[in-house]
LOSE-892370 format. One record per residue (C-alpha): residue number from 1; x, y, z; chain. Coordinates in nm, 3 decimals. Layout:
% LOSE-892370
+-----+---------+---------+---------+----+
|   i |      c1 |      c2 |      c3 | ch |
+-----+---------+---------+---------+----+
| NUM |       X |       Y |       Z |  A |
...
+-----+---------+---------+---------+----+
This chain:
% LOSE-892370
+-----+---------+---------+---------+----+
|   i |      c1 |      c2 |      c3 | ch |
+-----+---------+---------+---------+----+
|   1 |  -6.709 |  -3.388 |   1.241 |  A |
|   2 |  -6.646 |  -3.364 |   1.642 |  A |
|   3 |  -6.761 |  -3.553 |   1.907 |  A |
|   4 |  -6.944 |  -3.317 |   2.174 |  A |
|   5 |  -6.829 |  -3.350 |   2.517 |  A |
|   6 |  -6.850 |  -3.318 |   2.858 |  A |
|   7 |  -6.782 |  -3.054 |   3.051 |  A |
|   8 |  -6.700 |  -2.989 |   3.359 |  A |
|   9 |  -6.608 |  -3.242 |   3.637 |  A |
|  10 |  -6.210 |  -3.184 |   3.656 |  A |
|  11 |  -6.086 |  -3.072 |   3.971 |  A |
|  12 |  -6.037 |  -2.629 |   3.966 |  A |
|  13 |  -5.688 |  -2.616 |   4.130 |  A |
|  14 |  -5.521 |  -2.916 |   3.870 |  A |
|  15 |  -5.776 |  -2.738 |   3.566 |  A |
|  16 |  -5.572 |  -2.396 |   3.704 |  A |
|  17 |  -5.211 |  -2.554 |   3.723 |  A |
|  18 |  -5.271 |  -2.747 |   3.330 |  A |
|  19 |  -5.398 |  -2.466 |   3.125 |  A |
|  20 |  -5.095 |  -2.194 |   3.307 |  A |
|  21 |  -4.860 |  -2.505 |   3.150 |  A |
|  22 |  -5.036 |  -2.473 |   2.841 |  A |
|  23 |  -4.980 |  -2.103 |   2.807 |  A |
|  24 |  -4.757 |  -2.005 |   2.504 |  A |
|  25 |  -4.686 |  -2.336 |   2.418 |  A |
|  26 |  -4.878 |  -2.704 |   2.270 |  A |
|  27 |  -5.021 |  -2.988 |   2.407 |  A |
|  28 |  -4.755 |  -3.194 |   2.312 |  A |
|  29 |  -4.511 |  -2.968 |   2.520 |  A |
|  30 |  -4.697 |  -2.890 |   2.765 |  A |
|  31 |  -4.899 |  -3.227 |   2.859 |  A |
|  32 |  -4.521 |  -3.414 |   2.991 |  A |
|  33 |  -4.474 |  -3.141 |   3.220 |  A |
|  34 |  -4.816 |  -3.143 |   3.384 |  A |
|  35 |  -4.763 |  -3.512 |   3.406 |  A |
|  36 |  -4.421 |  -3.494 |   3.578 |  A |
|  37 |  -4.567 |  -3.230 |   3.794 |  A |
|  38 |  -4.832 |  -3.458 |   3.938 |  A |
|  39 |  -4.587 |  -3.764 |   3.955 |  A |
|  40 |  -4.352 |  -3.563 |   4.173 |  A |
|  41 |  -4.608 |  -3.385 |   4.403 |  A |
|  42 |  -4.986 |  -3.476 |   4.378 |  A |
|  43 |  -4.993 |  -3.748 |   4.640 |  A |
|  44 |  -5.328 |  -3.912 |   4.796 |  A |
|  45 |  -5.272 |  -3.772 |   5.161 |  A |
|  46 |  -5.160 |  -3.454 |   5.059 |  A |
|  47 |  -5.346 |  -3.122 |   4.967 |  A |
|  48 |  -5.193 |  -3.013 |   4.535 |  A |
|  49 |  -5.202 |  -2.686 |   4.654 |  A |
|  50 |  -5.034 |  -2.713 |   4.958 |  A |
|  51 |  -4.744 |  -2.939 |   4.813 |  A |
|  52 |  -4.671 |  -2.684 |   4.557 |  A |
|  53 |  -4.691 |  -2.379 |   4.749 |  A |
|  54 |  -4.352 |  -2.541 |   4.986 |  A |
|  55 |  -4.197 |  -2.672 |   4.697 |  A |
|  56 |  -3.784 |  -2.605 |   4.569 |  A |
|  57 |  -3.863 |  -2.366 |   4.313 |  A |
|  58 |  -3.592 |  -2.443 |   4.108 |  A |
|  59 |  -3.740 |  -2.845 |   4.108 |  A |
|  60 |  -4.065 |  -2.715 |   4.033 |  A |
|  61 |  -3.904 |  -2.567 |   3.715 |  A |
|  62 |  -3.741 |  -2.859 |   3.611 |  A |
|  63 |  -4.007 |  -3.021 |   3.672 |  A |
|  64 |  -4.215 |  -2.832 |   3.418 |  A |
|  65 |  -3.936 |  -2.757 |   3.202 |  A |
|  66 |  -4.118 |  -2.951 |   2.860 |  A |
|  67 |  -4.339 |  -2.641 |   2.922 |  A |
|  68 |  -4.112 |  -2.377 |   2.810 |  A |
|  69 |  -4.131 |  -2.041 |   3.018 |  A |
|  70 |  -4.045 |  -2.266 |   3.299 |  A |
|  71 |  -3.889 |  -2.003 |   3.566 |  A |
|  72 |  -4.236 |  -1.760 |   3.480 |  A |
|  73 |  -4.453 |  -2.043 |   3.524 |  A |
|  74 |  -4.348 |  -2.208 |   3.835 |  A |
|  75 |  -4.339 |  -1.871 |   3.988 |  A |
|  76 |  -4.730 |  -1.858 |   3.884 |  A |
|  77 |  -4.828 |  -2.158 |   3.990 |  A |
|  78 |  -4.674 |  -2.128 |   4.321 |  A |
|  79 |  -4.844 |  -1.746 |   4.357 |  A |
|  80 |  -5.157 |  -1.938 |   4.271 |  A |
|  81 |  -5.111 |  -2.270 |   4.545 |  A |
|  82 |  -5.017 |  -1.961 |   4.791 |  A |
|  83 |  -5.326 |  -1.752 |   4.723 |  A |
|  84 |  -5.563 |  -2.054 |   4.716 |  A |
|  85 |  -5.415 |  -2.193 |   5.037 |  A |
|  86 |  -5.436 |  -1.785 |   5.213 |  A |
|  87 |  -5.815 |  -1.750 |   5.052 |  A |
|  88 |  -6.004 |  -2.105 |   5.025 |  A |
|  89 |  -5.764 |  -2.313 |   5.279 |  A |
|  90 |  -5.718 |  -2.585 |   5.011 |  A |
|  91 |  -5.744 |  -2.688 |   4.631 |  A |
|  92 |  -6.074 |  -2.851 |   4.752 |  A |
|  93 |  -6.251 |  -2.526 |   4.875 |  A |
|  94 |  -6.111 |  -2.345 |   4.598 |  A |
|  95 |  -6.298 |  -2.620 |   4.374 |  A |
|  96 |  -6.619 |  -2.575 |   4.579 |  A |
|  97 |  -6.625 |  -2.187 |   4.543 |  A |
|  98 |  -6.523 |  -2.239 |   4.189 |  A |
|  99 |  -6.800 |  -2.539 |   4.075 |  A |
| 100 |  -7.097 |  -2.314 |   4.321 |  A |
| 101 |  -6.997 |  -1.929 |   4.325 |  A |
| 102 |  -7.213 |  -1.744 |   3.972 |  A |
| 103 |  -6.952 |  -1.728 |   3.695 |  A |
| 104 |  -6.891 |  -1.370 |   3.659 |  A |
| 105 |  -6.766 |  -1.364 |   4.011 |  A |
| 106 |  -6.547 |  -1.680 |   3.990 |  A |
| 107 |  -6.383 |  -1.524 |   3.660 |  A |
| 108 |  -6.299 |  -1.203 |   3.850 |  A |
| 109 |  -6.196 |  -1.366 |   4.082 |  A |
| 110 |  -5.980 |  -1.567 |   3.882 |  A |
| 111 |  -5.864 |  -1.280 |   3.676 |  A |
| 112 |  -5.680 |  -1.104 |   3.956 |  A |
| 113 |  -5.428 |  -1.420 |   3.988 |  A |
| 114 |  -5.084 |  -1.374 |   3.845 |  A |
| 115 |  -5.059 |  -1.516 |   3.526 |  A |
| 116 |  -5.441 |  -1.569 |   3.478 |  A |
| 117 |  -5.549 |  -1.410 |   3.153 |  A |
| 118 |  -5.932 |  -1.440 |   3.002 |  A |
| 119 |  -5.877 |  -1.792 |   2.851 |  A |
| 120 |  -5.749 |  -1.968 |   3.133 |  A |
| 121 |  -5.980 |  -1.821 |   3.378 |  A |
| 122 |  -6.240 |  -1.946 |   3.122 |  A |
| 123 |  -6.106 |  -2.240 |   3.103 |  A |
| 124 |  -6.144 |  -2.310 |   3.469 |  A |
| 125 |  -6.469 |  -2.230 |   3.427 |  A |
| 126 |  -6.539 |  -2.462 |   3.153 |  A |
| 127 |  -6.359 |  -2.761 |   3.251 |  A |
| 128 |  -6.394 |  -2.775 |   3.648 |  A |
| 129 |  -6.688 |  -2.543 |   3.679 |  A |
| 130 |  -6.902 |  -2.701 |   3.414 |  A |
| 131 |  -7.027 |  -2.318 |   3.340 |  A |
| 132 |  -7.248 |  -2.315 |   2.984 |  A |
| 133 |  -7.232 |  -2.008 |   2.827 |  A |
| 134 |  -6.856 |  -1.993 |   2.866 |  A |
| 135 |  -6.645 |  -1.996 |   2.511 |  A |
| 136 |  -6.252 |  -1.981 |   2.594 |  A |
| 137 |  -6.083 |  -1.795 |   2.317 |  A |
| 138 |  -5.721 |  -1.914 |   2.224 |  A |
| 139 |  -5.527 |  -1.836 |   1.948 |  A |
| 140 |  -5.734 |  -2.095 |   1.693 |  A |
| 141 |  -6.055 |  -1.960 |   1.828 |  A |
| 142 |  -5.933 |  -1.554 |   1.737 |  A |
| 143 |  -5.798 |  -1.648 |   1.446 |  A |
| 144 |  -6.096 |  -1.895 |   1.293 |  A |
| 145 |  -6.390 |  -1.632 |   1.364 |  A |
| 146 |  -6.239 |  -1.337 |   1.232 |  A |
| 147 |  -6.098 |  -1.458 |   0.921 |  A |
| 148 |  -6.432 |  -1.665 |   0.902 |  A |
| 149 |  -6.576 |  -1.317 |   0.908 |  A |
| 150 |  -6.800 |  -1.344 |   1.272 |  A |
| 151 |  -6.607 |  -1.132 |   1.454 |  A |
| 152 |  -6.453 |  -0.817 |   1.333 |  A |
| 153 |  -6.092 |  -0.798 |   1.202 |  A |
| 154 |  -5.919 |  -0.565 |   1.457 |  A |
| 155 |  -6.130 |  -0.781 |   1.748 |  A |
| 156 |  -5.893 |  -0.898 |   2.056 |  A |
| 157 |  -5.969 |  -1.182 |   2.256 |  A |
| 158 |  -6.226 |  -1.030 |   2.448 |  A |
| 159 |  -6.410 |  -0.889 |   2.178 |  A |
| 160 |  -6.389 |  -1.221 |   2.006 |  A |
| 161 |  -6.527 |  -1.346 |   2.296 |  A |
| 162 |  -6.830 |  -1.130 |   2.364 |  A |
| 163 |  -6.958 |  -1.195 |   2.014 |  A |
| 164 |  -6.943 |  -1.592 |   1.997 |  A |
| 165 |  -7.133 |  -1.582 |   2.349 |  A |
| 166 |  -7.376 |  -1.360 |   2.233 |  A |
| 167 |  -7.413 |  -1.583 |   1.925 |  A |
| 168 |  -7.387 |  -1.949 |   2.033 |  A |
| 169 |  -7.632 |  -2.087 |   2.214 |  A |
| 170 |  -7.529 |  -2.159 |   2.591 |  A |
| 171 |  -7.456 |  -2.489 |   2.548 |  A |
| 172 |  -7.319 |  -2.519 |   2.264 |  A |
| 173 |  -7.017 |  -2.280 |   2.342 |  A |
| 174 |  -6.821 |  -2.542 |   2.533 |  A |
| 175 |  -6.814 |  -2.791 |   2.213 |  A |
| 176 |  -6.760 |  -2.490 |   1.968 |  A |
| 177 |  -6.424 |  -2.452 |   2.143 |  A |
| 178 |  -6.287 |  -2.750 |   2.178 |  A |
| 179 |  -6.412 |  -2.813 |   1.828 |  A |
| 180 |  -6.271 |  -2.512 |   1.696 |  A |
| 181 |  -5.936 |  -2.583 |   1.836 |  A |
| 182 |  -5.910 |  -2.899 |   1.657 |  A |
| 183 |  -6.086 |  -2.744 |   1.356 |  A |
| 184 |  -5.787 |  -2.501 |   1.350 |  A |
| 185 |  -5.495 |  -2.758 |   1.376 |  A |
| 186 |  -5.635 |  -2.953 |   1.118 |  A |
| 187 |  -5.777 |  -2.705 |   0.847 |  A |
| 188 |  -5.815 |  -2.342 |   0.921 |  A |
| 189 |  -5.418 |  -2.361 |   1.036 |  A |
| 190 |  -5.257 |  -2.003 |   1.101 |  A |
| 191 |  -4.998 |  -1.998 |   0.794 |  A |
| 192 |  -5.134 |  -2.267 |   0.551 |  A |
| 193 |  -5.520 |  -2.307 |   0.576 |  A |
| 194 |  -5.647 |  -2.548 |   0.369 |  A |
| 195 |  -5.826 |  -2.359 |   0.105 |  A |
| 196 |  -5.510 |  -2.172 |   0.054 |  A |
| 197 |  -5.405 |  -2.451 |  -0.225 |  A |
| 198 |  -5.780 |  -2.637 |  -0.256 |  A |
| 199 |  -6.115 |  -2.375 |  -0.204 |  A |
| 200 |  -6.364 |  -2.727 |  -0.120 |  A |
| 201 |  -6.119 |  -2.848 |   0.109 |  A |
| 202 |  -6.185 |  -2.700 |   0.389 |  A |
| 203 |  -6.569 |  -2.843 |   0.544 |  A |
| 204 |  -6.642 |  -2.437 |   0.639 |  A |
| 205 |  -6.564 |  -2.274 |   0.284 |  A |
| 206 |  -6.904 |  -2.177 |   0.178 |  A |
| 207 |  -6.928 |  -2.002 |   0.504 |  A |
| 208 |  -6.633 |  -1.790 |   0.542 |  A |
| 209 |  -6.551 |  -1.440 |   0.422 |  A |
| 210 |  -6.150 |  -1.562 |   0.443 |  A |
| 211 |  -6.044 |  -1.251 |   0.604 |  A |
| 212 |  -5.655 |  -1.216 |   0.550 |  A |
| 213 |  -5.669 |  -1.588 |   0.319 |  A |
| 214 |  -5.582 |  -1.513 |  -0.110 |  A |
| 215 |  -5.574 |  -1.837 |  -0.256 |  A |
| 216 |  -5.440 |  -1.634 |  -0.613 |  A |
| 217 |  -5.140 |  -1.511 |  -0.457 |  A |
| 218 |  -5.082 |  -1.808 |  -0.163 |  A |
| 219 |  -5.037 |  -1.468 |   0.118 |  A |
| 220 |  -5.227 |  -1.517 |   0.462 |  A |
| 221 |  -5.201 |  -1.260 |   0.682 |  A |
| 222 |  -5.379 |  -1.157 |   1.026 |  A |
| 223 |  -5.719 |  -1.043 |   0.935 |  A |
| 224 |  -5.669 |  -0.735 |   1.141 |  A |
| 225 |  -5.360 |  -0.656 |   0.874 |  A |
| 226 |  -5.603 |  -0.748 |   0.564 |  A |
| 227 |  -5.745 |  -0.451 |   0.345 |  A |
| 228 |  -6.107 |  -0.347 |   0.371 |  A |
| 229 |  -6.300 |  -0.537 |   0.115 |  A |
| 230 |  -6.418 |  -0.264 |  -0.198 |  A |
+-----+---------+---------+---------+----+
């Protein structure tokens, strides 16, 4: 049903600064203010990092303000310009320690920014880093595999996580989550999945346990909220 792409390639710093926009919000909020963000300060002669780390707070947040969370996330994305700047010099060595450094190290590394959680430290990885083996969870991706029944009901993100990379092959995991995010907007949707009203609507039926999903009474709930099956 998806097209498999390719990943890796995008610079780490702008990878970074996009998927903190994207936290807690859409794409279509969030894309506008990534775009007015680069308008305003990612010039040809002049370091990302380095612009943003000097810039008017306050015009950084209006900048960004499609984003929602504006004031939190223009205080994290400067933290992050400042940090790369005071550890890598630039956006382009934090690339090159990002795209050459092993994985685990890169996502620690990562993980001990402000405002960096699991997903978008995985997403750096992904998308600038190119790193198979990697499978960001987002809120599709923890909701799909434990109603689906892969992952257990009460599983966070992280536990989510450390079964699908068990499970999927290397490189697959890239594709299953970008696939699995638009899987989820377009079928396996948080409060109306599509088997709720039609069971052989949705492509994955015959393989999920529907954790949380009762088509006879029209109720979803979290899986982790569902009762134990008899």
């Amino acid at each position: 049903m998806y097209w498999e792409k390719t990943y890796g390639g995008r610079d780490a710093f702008p990878c970074l600064v996009r998927t903190i926009l994207s936290q807690n919000t859409s794409d279509v909020a969030s894309q506008p203010a990534y775009d007015g963000l680069c308008e305003r300060y990612d010039e040809p002669d002049r370091d990302l990092a380095a612009a943003l780390a000097v810039a008017d707070r306050d015009e950084l947040a209006e900048t960004i303000s499609a984003a929602g969370l504006y004031n939190q996330k223009s205080e994290m994305i400067q933290e992050a310009a400042t940090w790369i700047l005071e550890e890598f010099d630039s956006a382009a060595g934090f690339d090159k320690y990002v795209t050459e450094e092993a994985p685990e190290k890169v996502r620690q590394t990562l993980l001990s920014i402000h405002g960096v959680g699991p997903k978008t430290a995985d997403c750096v990885l992904l998308f600038a880093g190119g790193q198979s083996g990697v499978f960001p969870v987002d809120t599709h991706v923890h909701r799909i595999y434990r109603r689906m029944g892969i992952a257990p009901p009460d599983a966070d993100h992280e536990e989510v996580r450390a079964v699908l990379e068990r499970d999927v092959p290397a490189a697959k995991c890239g594709f299953g989550h970008t696939a699995t995010i638009q899987f989820g907007r377009e079928y396996c949707t948080a409060r109306k999945p599509a088997c709720l009203e039609d069971p052989e609507a949705c492509p994955l039926a015959d393989r999920c346990d529907q954790v949380g999903v009762y088509p006879e009474t029209g109720e979803v709930v979290d899986p982790a909220d569902a009762p134990e099956a008899e």
